[in-house]
N, C-alpha and C positions, 0 to 999 in steps of 0.2 A: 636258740630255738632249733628243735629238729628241722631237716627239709620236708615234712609230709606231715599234714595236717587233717586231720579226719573230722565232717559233721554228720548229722542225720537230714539227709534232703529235706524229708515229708513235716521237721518243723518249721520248713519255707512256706508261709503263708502269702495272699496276695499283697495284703499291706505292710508284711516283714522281706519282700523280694529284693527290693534295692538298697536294705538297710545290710543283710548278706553279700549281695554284689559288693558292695562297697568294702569290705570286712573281708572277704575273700578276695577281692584286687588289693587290696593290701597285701596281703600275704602273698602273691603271689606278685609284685614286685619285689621282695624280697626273693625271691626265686624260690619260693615256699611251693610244693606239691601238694593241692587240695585234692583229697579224694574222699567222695557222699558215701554213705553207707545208709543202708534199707532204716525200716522204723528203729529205735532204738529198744528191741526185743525185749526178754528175760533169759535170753541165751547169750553166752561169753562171747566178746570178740577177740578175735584170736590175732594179734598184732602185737610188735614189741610193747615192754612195760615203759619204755621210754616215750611212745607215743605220745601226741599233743591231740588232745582236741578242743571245737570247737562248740559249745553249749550255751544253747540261754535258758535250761530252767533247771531248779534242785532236781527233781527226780532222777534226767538223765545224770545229772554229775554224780551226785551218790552212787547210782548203779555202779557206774564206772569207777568209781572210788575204791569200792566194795572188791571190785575183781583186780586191785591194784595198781590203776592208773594213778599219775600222780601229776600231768602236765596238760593246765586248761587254760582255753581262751572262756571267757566267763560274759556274754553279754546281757547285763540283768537289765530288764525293761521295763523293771518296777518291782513294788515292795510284795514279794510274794505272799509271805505270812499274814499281811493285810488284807490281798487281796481274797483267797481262799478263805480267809473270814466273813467272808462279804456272803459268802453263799452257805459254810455251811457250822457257823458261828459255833464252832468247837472250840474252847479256850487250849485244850490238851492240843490238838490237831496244829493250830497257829503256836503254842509253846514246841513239840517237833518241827515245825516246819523254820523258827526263828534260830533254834540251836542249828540245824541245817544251814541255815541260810549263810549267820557266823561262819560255820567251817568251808563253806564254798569263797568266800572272802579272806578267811587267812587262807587256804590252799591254793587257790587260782594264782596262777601265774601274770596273766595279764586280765585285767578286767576293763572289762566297757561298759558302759550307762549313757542312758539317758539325758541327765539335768546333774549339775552340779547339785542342788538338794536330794536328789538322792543317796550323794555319800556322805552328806553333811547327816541328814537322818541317820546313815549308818555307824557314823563316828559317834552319836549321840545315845544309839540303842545298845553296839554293842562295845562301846567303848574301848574303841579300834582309832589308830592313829589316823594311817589310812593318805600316806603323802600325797602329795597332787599327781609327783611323780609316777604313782602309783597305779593309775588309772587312765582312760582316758572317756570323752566325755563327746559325744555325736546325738544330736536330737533325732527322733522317729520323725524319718519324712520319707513318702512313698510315688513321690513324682516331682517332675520340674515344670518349669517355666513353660506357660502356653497362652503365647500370643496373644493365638485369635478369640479365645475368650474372653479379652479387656475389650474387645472391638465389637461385641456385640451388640446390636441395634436394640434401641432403650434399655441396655444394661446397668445404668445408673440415674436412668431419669424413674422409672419404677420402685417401688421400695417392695421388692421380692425379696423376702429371707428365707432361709434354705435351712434342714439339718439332716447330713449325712453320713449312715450309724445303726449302728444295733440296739437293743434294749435293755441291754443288762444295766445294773444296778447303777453302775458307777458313770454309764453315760449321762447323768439327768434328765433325760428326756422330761420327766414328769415339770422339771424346772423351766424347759424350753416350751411345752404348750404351756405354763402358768404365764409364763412371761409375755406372750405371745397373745395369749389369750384378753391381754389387760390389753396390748397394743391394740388388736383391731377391735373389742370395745369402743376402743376411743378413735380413730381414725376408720373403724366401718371397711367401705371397699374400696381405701385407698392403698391396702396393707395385704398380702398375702402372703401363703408360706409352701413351700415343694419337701416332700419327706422323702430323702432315699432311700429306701431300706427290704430285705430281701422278708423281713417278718410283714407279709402285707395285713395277715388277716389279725396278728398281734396288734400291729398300729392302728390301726381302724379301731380295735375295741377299746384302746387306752384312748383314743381320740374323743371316742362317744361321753367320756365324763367331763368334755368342757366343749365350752360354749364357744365353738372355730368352726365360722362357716368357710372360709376362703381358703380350701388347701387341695391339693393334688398329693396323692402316693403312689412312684416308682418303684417298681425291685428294677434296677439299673445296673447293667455288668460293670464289670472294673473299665474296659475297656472304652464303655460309653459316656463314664463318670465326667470324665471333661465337657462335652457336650450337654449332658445335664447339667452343669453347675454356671456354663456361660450363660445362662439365660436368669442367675440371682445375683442380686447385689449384695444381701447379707448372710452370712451365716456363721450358726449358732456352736456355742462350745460351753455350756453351763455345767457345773460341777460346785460339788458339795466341798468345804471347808475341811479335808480330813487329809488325813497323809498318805491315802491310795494316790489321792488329785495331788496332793500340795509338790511331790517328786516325780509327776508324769511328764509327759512332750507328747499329746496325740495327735496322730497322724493327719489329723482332720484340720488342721492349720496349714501345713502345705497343700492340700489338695486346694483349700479353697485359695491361700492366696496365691497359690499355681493358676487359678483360673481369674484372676481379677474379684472375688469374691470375699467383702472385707468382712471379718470376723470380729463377731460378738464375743466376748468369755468372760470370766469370772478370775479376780484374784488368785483365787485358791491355787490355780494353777503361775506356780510360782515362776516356773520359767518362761514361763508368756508376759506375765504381768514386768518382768525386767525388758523382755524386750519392745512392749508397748510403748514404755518411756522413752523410747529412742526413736519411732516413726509415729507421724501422723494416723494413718489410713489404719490403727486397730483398736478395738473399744472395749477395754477393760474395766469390767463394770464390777464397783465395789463392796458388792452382795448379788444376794440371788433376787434382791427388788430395787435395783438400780433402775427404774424405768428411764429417767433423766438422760443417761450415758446414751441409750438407745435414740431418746428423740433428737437428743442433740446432733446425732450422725444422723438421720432422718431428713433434719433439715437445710443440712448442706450440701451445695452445687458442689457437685465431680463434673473432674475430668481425664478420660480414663486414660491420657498420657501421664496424669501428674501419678496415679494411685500404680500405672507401671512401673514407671521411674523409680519409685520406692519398694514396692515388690520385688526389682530385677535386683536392687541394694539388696535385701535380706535374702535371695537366693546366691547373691554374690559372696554374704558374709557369714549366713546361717544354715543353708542350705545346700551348701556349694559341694557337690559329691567329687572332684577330682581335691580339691584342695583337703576333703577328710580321707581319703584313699593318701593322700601323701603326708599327712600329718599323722595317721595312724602306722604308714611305715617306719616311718621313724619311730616309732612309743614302740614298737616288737623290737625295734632294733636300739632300743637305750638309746638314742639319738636326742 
């Protein structure tokens, strides 16, 4: 690999911040030179053709393809061509976008993902060998371990469940108040739910078609997110049965069990549902009318040592950002 590495800042989002930190402290214990460059325009960048960059979606790589580059760092975050389908259900559009997607995977010099099912899908679609060698594999997670949130007074004698999230398609939201909506039916005002989300006036109207008296909505900064979630015992990660869900890692599992906040989810998400079987404190429910899974954690006594202790395991083994900063220097370096 060259010494100098190029990305585009502005596709640093809040919850892709420390998944970049991590990806650029790699490279740069290799004594790799990262340097940002502005949006990534329609005008040429003028750097040798030997350069390397760093991208996570088709369009920037194309561009750059187009004007000759040939040396990428490739971090796919999910099944693009699916997803763009989602919104704007062009069969031609997702056929362009899957021949793309192929050539970004034989070109890319080194690639990162998500979930190990995300390159199992790719071996499958575009019938790509696709070594383990080949790749390397870091969950989305956009915070660490916070204490003082396990320690919150009545934070597990309460059955508060939380979801915090935008609206788009692939969240299921609609799945989280259906679900939600049978709970306090039948449990009344022993059950409530906290919505974090910055669409206030959007959630409110989706909310008006079911029957949930017991809820509050926050727009809550990044910065406050820890403090808003110390104060719920559960939250929600429902998602549909399709291969947008079944190769994703969202974000929204570390923040909550960063905060002592055990998680509800669905199957579909296949990387979750492997690591469910391995700790207690997460509840893998298997369809979108699981109610069982839910009461069942409902009705058991915590102790927010025991649900630490197991949390600080998957931040130690899953989570752990110096241990993926040195496993990922090695994978640039054939190691």
């Amino acid at each position: 690999m060259e010494k100098v590495v190029y990305f585009y800042e502005k596709r640093v989002r809040n919850v892709t911040t420390l998944y970049y930190n991590i990806v650029i402290s790699a490279l740069k214990k290799n004594n790799v030179e990262i340097i940002p460059l502005p949006e990534c325009e329609k005008r040429y960048i003028n750097v040798p053709k030997s350069t390397y960059f760093f991208v996570s979606g088709i369009p920037d790589f194309i561009r750059l393809y187009w004007w000759g580059y040939r040396n990428f760092i490739f971090w796919y975050q999910g099944v693009e061509p699916e997803e763009r389908f989602i919104f704007n259900h062009s069969k031609i559009k997702f056929l362009i976008y899957s021949i793309l997607e192929k050539i970004t995977l034989k070109k890319s010099k080194y690639r990162i993902g998500v979930t190990e099912a995300l390159f199992e899908h790719y071996r499958k679609k575009y019938k790509l060998s696709l070594a383990k060698e080949e790749y390397f594999i870091m969950p989305c997670f956009n915070t660490l371990l916070n204490v003082d949130s396990f320690k919150e007074k009545g934070k597990y004698e309460n059955n508060i469940f939380c979801y915090a999230g935008g609206l788009q398609p692939w969240q299921g939201v609609n799945y989280i108040f259906d679900i939600y909506e049978r709970i306090e039916e039948k449990y009344n005002d022993k059950v409530s739910i906290k919505i974090f989300s910055k669409e206030l006036e959007e959630t409110k109207k989706l909310l008006s078609h079911y029957k949930i008296n017991n809820y509050t909505i926050e727009c809550v900064a990044e910065k406050d997110m820890n403090k808003a979630l110390a104060g719920c015992k559960f939250g929600f990660i429902l998602r549909e049965d399709n291969v947008v869900n079944n190769v994703a890692a969202p974000t929204k599992l570390s923040a909550y069990l960063a905060n002592g906040v055990m998680p509800i989810f669905t199957s579909s998400i296949k990387a979750y549902k492997e690591l469910s079987e391995k700790y207690l404190y997460m509840y893998c429910m298997r369809d979108l009318n699981d109610l069982e899974t839910i009461e069942s954690a409902m009705a058991m006594d915590f102790r927010y040592s025991d649900i630490l202790n197991e949390y600080s395991k998957i931040f130690e083994e899953y989570y752990n950002k110096d241990r993926y900063i040195s496993m990922m220097s090695n994978y640039f370096t054939g190691q």
